[in-house]
Structures are given as structure tokens and as C-alpha cells.
C-alpha positions as a Markdown table, in Angstrom:
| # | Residue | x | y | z |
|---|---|---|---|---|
| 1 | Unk | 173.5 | 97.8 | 2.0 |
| 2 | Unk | 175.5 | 101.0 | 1.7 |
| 3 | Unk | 175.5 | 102.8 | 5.1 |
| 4 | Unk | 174.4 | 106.3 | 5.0 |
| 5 | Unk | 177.0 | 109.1 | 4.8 |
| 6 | Unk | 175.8 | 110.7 | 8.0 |
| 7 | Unk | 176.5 | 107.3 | 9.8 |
| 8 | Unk | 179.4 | 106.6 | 8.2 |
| 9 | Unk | 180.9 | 110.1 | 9.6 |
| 10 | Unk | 179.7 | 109.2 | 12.7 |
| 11 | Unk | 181.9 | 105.6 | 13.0 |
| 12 | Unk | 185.0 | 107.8 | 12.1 |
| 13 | Unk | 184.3 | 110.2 | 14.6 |
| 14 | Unk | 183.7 | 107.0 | 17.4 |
| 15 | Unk | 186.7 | 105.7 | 16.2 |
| 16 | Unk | 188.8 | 109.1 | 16.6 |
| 17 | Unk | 187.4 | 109.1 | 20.0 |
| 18 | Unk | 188.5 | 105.3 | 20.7 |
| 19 | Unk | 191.9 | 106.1 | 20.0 |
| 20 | Unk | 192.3 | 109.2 | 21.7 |
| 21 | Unk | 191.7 | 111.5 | 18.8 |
| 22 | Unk | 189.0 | 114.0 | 20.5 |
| 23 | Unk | 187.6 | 116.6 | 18.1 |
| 24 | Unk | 189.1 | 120.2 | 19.2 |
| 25 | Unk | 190.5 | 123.0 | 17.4 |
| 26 | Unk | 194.2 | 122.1 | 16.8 |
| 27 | Unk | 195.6 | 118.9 | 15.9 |
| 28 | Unk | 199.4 | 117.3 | 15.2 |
| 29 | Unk | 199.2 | 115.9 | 12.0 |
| 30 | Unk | 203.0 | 114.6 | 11.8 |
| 31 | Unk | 205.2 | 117.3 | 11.8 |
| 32 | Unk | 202.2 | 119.7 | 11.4 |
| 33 | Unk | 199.8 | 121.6 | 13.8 |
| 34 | Unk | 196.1 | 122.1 | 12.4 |
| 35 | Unk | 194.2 | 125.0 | 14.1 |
| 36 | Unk | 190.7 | 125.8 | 13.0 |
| 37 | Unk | 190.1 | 129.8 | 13.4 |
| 38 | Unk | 186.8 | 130.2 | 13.6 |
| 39 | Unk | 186.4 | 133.9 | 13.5 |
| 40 | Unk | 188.9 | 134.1 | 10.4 |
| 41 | Unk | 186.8 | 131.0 | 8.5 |
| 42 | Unk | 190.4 | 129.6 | 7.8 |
| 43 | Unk | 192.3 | 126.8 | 8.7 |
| 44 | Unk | 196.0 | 127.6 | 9.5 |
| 45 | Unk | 198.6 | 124.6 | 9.5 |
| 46 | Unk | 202.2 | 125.2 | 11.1 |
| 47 | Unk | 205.1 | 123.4 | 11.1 |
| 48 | Unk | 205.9 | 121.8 | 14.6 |
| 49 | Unk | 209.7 | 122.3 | 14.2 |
| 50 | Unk | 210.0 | 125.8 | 13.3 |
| 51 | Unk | 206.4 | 126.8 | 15.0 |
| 52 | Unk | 206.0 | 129.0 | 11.6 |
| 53 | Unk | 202.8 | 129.3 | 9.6 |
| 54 | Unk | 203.3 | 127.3 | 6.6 |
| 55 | Unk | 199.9 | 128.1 | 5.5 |
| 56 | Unk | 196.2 | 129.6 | 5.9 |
| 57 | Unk | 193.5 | 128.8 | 3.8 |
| 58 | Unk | 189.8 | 129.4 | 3.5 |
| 59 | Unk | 187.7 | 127.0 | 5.8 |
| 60 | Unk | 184.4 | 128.1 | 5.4 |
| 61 | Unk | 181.9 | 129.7 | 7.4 |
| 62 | Unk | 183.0 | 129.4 | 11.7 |
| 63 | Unk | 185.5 | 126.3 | 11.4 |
| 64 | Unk | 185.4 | 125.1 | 14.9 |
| 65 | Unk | 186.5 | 121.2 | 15.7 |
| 66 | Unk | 188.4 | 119.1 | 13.8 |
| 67 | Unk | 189.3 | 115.7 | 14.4 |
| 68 | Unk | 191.9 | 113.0 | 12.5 |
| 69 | Unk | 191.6 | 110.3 | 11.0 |
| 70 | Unk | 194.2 | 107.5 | 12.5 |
| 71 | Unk | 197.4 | 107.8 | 10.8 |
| 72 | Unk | 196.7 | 111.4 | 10.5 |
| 73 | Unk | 196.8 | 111.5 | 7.0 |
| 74 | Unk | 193.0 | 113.3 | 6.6 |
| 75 | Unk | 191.4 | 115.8 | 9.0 |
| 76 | Unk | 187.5 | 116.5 | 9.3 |
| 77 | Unk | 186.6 | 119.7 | 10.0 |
| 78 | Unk | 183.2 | 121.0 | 11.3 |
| 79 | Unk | 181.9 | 124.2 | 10.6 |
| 80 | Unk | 179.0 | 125.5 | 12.8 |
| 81 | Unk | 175.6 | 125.5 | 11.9 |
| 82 | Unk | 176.2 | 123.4 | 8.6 |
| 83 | Unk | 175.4 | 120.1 | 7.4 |
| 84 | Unk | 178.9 | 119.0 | 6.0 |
| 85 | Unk | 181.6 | 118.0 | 7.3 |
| 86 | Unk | 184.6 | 119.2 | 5.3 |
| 87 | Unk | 187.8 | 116.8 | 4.8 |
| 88 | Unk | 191.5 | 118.3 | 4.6 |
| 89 | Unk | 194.3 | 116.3 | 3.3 |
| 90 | Unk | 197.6 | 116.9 | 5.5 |
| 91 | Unk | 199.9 | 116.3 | 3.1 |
| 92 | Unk | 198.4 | 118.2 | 0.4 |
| 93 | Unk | 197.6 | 120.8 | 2.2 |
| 94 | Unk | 193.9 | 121.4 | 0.8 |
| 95 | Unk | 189.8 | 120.1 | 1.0 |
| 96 | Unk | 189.3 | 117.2 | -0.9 |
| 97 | Unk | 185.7 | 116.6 | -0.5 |
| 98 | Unk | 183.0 | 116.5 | 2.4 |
| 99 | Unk | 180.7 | 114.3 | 3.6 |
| 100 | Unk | 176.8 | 114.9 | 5.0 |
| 101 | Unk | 176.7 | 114.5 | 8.3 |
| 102 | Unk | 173.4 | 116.3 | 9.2 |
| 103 | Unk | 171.6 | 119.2 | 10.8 |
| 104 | Unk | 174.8 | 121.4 | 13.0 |
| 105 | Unk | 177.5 | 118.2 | 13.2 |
| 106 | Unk | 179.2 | 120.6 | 16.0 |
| 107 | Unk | 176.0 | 119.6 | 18.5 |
């Protein structure tokens, strides 16, 4: 049987946790710093040599946590108050989907 959506978004999020990946709002993704701004609705990834903005894209209605997946090669991102959780490629540098997670993920 296929687990849920909402579970399965729940296992990576345990998993995060189990190896040190707490959800906040900035991450190092490689050479690359995620940081959710939620009063903007963007997402602005910078480069961890240079400390520039690389770039800034839409993120929705209040981005607020975000946590990645080991190997840092995906982030989740919540947004408040909504029922998906949105995933970000790092190395493309965009949303590639989202997954259901239920009622306000954030709480």
C-alpha cells in the first residue's frame, strides 16, 4: 500500500531532524545559502563564497521554514497557513512540485 502524501512528507521531515537538518529559515545547500523571506513571499539563494545574491524568486504566500533533504540536493519549503509543501531544486534553482502535507504544515 502506497503511503499517503501527508505521511510521506512527514518521514522526510523526521529524517531531516535525525540528521541534524532542523527546519528554519536559511539553509547551506553546497556552496549556496537558502533564506525564506517571509514578508517578501520569495526565496533568495546566495552564494556562500562571494555572500552575493545570486537569485530571488517568488515563494508563495509567507515562506517561513525550510528544511533539506540529505545531500542537499532538494529543499521543502513551508508556507504558512497552507496545505502544501513546496519543493525547490538547489541546483536548478526553481519549484519542481509540492507535496500535501495537511491543514498549516508550519504547526
Amino acid at each position: 500500500m502506497r503511503p499517503r502524501r501527508g505521511k510521506t512528507f512527514g518521514l522526510l521531515i523526521a529524517l531531516a531532524l535525525s540528521l541534524g537538518y532542523p527546519p528554519g529559515a536559511a539553509r547551506a545547500a553546497g556552496d549556496r545559502i537558502l533564506v525564506t523571506n517571509t514578508r517578501e513571499g520569495t526565496l533568495t539563494v546566495i552564494s556562500r563564497d562571494t555572500h552575493e545574491v545570486i537569485k530571488t524568486l517568488p515563494a508563495g504566500r509567507k515562506p517561513n521554514r525550510l528544511a533539506l533533504a540529505p545531500g542537499g540536493r532538494r529543499a521543502y519549503i513551508i508556507n504558512d497557513g497552507r496545505k502544501f509543501v513546496r519543493i525547490f531544486d538547489t541546483r536548478e534553482l526553481r519549484f519542481t512540485g509540492r507535496i500535501r502535507a495537511g491543514r498549516d504544515p508550519y504547526n
